[in-house]
Biopython code that builds the backbone (N, CA, C, O; Angstrom):
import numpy as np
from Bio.PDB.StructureBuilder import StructureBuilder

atoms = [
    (1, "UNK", "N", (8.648, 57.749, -147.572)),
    (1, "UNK", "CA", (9.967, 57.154, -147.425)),
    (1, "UNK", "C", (11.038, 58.188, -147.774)),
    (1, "UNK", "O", (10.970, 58.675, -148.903)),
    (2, "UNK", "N", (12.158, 58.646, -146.841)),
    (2, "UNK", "CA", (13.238, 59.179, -147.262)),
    (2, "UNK", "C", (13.993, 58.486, -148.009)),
    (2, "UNK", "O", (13.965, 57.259, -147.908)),
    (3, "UNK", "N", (14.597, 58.941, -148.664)),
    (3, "UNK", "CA", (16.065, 58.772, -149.375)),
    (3, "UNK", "C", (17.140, 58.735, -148.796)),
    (3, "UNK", "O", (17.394, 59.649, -148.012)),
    (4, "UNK", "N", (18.209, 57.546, -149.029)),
    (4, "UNK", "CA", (19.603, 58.106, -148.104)),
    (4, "UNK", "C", (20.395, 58.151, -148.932)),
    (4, "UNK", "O", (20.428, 57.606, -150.035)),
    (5, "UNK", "N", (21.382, 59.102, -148.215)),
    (5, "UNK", "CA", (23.046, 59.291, -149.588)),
    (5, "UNK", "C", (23.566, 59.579, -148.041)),
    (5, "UNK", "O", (23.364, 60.100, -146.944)),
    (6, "UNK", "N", (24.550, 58.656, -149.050)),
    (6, "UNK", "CA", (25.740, 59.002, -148.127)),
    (6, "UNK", "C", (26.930, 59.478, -148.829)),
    (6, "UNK", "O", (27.259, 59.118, -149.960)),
    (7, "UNK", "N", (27.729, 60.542, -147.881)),
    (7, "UNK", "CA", (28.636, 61.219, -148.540)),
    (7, "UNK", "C", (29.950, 60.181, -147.484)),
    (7, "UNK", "O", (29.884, 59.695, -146.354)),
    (8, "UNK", "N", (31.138, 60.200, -148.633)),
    (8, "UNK", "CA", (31.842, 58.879, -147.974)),
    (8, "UNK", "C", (32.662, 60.107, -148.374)),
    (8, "UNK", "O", (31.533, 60.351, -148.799)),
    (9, "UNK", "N", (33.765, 61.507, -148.783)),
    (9, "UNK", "CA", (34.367, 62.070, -148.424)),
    (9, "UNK", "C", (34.270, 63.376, -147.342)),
    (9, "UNK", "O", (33.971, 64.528, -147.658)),
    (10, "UNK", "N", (34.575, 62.929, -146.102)),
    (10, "UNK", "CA", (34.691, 63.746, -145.094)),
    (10, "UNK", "C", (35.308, 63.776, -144.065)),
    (10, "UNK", "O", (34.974, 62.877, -143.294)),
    (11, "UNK", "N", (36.261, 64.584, -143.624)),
    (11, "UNK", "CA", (37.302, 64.531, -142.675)),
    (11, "UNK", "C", (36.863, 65.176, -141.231)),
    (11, "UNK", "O", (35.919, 65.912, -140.943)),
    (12, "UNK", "N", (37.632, 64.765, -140.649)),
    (12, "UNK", "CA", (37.883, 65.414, -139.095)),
    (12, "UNK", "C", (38.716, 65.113, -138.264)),
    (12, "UNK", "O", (39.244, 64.002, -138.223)),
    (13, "UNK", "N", (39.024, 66.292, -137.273)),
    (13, "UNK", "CA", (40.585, 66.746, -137.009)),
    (13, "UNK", "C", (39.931, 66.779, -135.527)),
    (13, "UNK", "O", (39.254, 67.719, -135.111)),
    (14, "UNK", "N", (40.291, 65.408, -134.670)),
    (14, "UNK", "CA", (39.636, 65.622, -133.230)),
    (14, "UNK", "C", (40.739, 66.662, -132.803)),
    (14, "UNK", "O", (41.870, 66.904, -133.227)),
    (15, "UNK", "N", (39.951, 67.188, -131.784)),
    (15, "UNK", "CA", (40.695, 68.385, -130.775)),
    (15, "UNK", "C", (41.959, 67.587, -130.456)),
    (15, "UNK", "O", (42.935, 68.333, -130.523)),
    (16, "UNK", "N", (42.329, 66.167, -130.090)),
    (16, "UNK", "CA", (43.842, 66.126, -129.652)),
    (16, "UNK", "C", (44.812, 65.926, -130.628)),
    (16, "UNK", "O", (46.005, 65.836, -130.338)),
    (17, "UNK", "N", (44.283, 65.830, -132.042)),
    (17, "UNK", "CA", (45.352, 66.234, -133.063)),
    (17, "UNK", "C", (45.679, 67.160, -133.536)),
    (17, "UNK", "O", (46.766, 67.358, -134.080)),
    (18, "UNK", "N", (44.451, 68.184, -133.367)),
    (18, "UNK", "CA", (44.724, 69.678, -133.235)),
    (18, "UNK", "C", (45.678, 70.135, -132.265)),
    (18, "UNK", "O", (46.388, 70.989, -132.797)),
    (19, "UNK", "N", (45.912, 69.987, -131.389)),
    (19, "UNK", "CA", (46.590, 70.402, -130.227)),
    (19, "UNK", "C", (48.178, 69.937, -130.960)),
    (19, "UNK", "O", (49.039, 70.707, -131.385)),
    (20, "UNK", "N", (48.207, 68.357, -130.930)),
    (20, "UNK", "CA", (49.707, 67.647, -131.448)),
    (20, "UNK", "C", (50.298, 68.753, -132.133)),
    (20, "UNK", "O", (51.265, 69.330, -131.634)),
    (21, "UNK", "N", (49.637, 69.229, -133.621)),
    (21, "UNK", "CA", (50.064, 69.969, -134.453)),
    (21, "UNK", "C", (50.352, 71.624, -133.728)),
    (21, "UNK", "O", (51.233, 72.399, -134.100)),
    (22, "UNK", "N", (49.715, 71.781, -133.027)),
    (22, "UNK", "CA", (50.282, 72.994, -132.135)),
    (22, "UNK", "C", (51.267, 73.153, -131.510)),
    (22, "UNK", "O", (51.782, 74.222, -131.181)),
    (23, "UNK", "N", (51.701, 71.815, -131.239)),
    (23, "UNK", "CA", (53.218, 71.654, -130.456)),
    (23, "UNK", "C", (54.315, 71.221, -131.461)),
    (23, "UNK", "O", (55.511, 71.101, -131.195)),
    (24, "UNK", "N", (53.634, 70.976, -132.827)),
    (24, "UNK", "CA", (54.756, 70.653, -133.926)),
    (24, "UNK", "C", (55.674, 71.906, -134.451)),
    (24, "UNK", "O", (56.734, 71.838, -135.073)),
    (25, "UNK", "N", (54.986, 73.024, -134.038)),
    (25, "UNK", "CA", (55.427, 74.323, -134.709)),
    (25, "UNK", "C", (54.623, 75.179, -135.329)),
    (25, "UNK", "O", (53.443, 74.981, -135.040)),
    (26, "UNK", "N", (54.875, 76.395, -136.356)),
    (26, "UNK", "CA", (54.455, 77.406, -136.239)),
    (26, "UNK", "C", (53.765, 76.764, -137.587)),
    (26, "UNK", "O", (52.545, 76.890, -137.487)),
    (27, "UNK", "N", (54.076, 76.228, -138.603)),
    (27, "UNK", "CA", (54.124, 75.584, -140.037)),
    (27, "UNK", "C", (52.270, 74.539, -139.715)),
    (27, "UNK", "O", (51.132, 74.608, -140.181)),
    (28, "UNK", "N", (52.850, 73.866, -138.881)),
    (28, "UNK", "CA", (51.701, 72.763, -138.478)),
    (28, "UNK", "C", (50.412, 74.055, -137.537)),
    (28, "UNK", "O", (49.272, 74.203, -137.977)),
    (29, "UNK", "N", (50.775, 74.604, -136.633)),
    (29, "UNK", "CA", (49.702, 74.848, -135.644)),
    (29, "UNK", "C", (48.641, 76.129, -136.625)),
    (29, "UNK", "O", (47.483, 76.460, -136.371)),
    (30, "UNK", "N", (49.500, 76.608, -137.713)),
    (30, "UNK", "CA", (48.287, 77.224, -138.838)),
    (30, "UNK", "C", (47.786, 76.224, -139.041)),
    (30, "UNK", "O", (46.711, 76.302, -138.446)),
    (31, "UNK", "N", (47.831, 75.546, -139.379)),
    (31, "UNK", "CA", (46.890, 74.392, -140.067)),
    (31, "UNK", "C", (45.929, 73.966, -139.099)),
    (31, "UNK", "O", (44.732, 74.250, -139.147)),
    (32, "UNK", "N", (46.465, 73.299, -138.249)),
    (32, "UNK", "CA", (45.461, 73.621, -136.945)),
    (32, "UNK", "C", (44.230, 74.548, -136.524)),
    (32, "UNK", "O", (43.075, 74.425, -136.115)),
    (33, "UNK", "N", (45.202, 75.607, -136.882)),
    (33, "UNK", "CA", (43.609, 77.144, -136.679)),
    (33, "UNK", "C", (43.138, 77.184, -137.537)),
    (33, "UNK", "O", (41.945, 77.454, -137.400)),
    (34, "UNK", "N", (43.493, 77.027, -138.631)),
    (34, "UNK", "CA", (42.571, 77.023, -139.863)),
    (34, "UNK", "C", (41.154, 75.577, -139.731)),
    (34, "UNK", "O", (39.975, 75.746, -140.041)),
    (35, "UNK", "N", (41.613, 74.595, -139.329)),
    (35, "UNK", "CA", (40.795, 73.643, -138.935)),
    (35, "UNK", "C", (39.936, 73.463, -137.926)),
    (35, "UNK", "O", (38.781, 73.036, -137.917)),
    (36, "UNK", "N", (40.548, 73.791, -137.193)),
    (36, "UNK", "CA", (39.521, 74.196, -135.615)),
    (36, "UNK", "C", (38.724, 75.622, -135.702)),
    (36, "UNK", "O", (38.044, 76.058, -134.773)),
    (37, "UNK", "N", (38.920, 76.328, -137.038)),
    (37, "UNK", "CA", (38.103, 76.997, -137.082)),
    (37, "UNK", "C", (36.679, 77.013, -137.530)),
    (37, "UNK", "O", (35.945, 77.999, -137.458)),
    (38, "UNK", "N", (36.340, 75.814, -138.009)),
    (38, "UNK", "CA", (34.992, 75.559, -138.524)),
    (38, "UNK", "C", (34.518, 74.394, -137.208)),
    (38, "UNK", "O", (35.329, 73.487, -137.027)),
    (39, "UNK", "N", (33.693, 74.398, -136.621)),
    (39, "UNK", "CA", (33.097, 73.285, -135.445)),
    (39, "UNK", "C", (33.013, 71.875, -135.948)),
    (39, "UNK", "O", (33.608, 70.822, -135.718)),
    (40, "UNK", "N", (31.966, 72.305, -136.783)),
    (40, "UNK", "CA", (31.902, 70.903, -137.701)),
    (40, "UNK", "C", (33.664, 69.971, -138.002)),
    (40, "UNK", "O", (34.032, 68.797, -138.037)),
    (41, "UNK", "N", (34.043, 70.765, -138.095)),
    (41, "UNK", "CA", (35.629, 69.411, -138.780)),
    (41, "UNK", "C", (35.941, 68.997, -136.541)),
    (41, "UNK", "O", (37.126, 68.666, -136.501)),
    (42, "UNK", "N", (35.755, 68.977, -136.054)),
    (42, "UNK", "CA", (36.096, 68.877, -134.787)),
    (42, "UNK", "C", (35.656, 68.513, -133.849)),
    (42, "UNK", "O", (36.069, 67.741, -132.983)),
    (43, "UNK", "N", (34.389, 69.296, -134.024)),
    (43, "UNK", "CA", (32.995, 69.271, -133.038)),
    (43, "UNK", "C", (32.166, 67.973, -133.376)),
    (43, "UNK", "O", (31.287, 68.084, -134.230)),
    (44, "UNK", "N", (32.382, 66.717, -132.757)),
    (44, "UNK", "CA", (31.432, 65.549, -133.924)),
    (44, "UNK", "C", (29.809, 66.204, -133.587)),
    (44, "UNK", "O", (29.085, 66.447, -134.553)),
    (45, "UNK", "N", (29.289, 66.473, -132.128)),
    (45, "UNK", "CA", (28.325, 66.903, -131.760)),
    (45, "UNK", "C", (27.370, 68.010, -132.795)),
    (45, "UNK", "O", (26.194, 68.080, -133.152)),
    (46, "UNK", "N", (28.805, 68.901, -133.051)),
    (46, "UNK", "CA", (28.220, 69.818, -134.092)),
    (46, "UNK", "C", (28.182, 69.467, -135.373)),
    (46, "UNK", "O", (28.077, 70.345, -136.229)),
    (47, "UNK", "N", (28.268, 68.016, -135.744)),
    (47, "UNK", "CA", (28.077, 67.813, -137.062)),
    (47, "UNK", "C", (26.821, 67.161, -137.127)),
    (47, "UNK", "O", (25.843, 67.367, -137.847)),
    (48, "UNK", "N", (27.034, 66.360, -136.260)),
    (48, "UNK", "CA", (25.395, 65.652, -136.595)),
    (48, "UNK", "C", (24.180, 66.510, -135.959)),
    (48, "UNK", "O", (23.019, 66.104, -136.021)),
    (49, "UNK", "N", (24.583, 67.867, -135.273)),
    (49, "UNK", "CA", (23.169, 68.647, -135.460)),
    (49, "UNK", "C", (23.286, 68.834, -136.913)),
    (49, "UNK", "O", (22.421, 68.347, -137.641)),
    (50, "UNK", "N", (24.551, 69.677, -137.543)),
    (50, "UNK", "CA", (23.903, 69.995, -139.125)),
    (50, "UNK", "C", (23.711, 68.889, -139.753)),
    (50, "UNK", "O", (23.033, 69.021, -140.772)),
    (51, "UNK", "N", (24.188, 67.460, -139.431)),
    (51, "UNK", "CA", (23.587, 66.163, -140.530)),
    (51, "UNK", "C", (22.049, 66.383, -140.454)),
    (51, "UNK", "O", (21.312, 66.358, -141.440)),
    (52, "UNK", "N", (21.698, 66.576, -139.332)),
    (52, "UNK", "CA", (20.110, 66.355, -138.826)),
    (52, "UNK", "C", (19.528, 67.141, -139.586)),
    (52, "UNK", "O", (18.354, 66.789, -139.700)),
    (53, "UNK", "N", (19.882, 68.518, -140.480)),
    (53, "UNK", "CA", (18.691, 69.424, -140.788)),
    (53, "UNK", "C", (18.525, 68.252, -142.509)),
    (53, "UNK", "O", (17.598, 68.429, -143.299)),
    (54, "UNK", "N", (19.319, 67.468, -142.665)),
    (54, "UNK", "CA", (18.938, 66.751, -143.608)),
    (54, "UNK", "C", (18.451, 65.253, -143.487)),
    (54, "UNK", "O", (19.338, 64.402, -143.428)),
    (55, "UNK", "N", (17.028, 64.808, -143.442)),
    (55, "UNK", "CA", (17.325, 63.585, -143.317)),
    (55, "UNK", "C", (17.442, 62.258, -144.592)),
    (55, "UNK", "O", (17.218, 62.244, -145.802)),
    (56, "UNK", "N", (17.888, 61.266, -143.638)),
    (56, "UNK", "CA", (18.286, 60.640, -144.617)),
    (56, "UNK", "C", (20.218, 60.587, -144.826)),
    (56, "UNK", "O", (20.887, 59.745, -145.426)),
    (57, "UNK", "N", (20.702, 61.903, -144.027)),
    (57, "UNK", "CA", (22.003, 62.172, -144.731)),
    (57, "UNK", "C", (22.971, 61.796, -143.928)),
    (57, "UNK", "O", (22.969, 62.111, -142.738)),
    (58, "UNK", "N", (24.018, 60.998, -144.541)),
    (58, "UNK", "CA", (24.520, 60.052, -143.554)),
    (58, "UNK", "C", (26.432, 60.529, -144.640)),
    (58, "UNK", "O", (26.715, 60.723, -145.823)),
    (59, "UNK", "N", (27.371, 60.507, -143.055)),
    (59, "UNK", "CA", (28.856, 60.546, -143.562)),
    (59, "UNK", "C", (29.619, 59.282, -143.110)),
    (59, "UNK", "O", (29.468, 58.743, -142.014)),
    (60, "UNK", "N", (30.326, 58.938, -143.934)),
    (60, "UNK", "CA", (31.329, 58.338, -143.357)),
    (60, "UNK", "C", (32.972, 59.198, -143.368)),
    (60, "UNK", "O", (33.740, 59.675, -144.203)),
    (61, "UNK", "N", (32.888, 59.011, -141.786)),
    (61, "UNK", "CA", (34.490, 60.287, -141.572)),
    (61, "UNK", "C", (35.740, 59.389, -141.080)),
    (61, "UNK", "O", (36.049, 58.443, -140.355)),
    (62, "UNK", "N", (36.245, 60.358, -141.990)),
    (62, "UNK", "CA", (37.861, 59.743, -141.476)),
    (62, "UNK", "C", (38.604, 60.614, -141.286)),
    (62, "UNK", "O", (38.383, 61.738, -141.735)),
    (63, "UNK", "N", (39.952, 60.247, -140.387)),
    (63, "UNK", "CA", (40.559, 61.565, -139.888)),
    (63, "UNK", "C", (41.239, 62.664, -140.687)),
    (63, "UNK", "O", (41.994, 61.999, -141.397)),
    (64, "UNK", "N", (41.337, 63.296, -140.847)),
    (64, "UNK", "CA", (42.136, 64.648, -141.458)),
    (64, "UNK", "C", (43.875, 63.963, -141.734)),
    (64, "UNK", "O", (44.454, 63.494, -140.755)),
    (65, "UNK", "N", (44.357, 63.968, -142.675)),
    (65, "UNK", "CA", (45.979, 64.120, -143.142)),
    (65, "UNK", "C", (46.282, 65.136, -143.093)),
    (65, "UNK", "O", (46.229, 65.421, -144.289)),
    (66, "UNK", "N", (46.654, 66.178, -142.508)),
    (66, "UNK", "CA", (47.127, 67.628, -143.038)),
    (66, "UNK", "C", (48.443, 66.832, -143.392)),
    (66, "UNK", "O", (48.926, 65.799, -142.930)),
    (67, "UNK", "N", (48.944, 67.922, -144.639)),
    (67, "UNK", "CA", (50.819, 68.077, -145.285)),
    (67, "UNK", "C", (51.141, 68.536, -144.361)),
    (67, "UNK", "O", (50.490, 69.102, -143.484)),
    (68, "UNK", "N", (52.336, 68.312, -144.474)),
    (68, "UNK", "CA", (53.422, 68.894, -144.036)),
    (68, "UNK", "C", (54.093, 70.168, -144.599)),
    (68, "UNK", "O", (55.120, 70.605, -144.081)),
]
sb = StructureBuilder()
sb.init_structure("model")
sb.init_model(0)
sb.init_chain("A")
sb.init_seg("    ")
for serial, (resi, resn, name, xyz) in enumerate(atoms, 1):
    if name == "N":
        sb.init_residue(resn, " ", resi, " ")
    sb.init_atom(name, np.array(xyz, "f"), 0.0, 1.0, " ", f" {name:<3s}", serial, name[0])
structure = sb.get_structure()
């Protein structure tokens, strides 16, 4: 029998809020590249391959707040 945990803090920044913040300005669209730079915060596809190398391991995601 596996074990499950779930990790309930985890964000993600779909590609069309990435983009929004690209058209907000120069302030917002860093934040943006900084975020779209890891797959995982973006890529859902690419998260649940890396969920998979653990099983059992389960997220609950919610979207990204970046500041202002």
């Amino acid at each position: 029998m596996t074990s499950r945990k779930i990790d309930i803090f985890n964000h993600v920044m779909p590609q069309a809020i990435a983009d929004r913040l690209r058209e907000m300005g120069p302030s917002a669209a860093g934040m943006a590249k900084r975020l779209t730079s890891i797959p995982m915060l973006y890529d859902i596809e690419a998260r649940i391959r890396m969920m998979e190398q653990w099983p059992g391991y389960e997220q609950v995601l919610t979207i990204a707040g970046p500041s202002r």
